[in-house]
N, C-alpha and C positions, 0 to 999 in steps of 0.2 A: 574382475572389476568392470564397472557398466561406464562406458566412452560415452560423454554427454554431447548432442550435437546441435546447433541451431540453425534447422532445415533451408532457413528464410536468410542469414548471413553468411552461415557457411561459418560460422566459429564455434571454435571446439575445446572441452574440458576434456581431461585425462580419466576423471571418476565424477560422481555425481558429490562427493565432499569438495571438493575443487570447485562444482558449480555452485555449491550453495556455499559456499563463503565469496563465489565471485557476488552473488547475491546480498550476501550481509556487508560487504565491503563498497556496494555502490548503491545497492537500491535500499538498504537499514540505515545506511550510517547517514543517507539522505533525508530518508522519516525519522530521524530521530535529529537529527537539526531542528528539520520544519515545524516539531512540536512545541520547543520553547519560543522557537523564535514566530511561531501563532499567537502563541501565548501573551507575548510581549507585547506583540501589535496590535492586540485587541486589547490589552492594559493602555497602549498609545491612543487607541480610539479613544477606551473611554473619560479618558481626560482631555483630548485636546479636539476630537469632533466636533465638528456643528449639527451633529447629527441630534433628533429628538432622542429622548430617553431610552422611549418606547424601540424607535428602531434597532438604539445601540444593544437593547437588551436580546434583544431578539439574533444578532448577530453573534453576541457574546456566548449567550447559548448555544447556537450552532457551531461555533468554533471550538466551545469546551468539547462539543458530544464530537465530534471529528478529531480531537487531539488525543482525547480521549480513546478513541478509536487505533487510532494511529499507534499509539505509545501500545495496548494490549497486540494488538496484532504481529507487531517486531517479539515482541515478548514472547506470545504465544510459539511463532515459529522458533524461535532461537533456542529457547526455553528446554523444549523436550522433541518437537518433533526433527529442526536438525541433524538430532545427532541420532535418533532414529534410523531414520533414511541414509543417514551415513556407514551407520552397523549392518543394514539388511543390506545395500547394495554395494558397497565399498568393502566391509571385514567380511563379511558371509557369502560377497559373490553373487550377490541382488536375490538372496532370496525372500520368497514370499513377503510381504509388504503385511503388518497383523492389523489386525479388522479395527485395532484403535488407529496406528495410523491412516489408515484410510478412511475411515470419519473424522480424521481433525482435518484430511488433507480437503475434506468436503465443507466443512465450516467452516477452513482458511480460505477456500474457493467463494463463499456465499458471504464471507468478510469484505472481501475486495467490491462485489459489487456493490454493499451497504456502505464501505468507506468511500466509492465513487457517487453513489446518490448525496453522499453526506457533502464532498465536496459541490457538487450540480449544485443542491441546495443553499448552502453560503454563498457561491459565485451569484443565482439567482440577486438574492435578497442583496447582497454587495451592488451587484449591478442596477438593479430596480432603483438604489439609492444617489448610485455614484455622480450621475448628471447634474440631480438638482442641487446634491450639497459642495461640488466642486472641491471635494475633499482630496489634497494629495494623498493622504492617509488608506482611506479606501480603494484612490488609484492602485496604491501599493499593493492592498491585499488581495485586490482582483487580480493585478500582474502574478504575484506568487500563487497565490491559487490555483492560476490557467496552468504555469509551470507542474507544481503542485500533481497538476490532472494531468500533465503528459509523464511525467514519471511514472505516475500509480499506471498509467496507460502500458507504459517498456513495463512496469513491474509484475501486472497479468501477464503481457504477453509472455513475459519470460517463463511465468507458469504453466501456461496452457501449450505452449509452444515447444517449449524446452524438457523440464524439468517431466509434467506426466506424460509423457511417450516417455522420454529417458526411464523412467519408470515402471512403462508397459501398460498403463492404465487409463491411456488417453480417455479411450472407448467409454470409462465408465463416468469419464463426465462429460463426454458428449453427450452420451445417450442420456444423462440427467437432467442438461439444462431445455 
């Protein structure tokens, strides 16, 4: 079994199954809050804003394609590739990692940074707005939002930090990005 460690805290999983359910237990169960409750607040915007149309629509948009985002990406992982990673390194003793996982582990990698730009982008447009409409409403979404971006923040880190070394594969996305 592969000892999972993080270099930077110094806290440590038993097997790499151990570490991705510490992952699905703080960092999923927290994206998959954030989605309805996006959801709801941009239904709160667009009834009770003084924001113009144009704006709200423009926001509402943004926040579908990031919710949207958000809800595939817990999926994607949970779905098929946790338990993946759980067989190769946890039942088999880490062996070899198959060339599917390691391209979804690459598009869950290139995920994070489009769900990060997806966040920038709504905080943007949130904020361009928030002064002149004195909206507590959009105070709100900017504050969860910012929150929002320091998780998905711990949530890479914990990828690139933890999980690919724990893996043996740091290298191949260093050397990628």
């Amino acid at each position: 079994m592969t000892k999972v460690r993080d270099r930077w805290t110094g806290r440590q999983w038993p097997t790499v199954g151990q570490f991705l359910e510490y992952v699905r237990a703080t960092q999923h169960s927290y994206l998959r809050l954030m989605v309805p409750h996006l959801s709801r607040l941009q239904s709160r915007l667009a009834g009770e804003s003084p924001l113009e149309p144009r704006q709200l629509d423009l926001i509402g948009r943004q926040l579908l394609a990031l919710t949207t985002a958000l809800a595939q990406h817990v999926h994607r992982q949970e779905g098929w590739l946790f338990g993946e990673l759980r067989r190769a390194y946890d039942e088999n003793h880490g062996q070899a990692l198959s060339a599917q996982a390691r391209q979804e582990l690459r598009r869950l990698h290139q995920e994070h940074r489009r769900i990060a730009a997806l966040v920038d982008e709504v905080l943007a447009t949130a904020r361009a707005h928030c002064g002149s409409a004195r909206d507590p409403l959009l105070a709100e979404l900017v504050r969860d939002l910012e929150h929002l971006k320091a998780r998905l923040e711990e949530h890479r880190r914990l990828e690139t930090r933890v999980l690919l070394p724990a893996l043996g594969i740091e290298a191949e996305f260093v050397a990628a990005q």
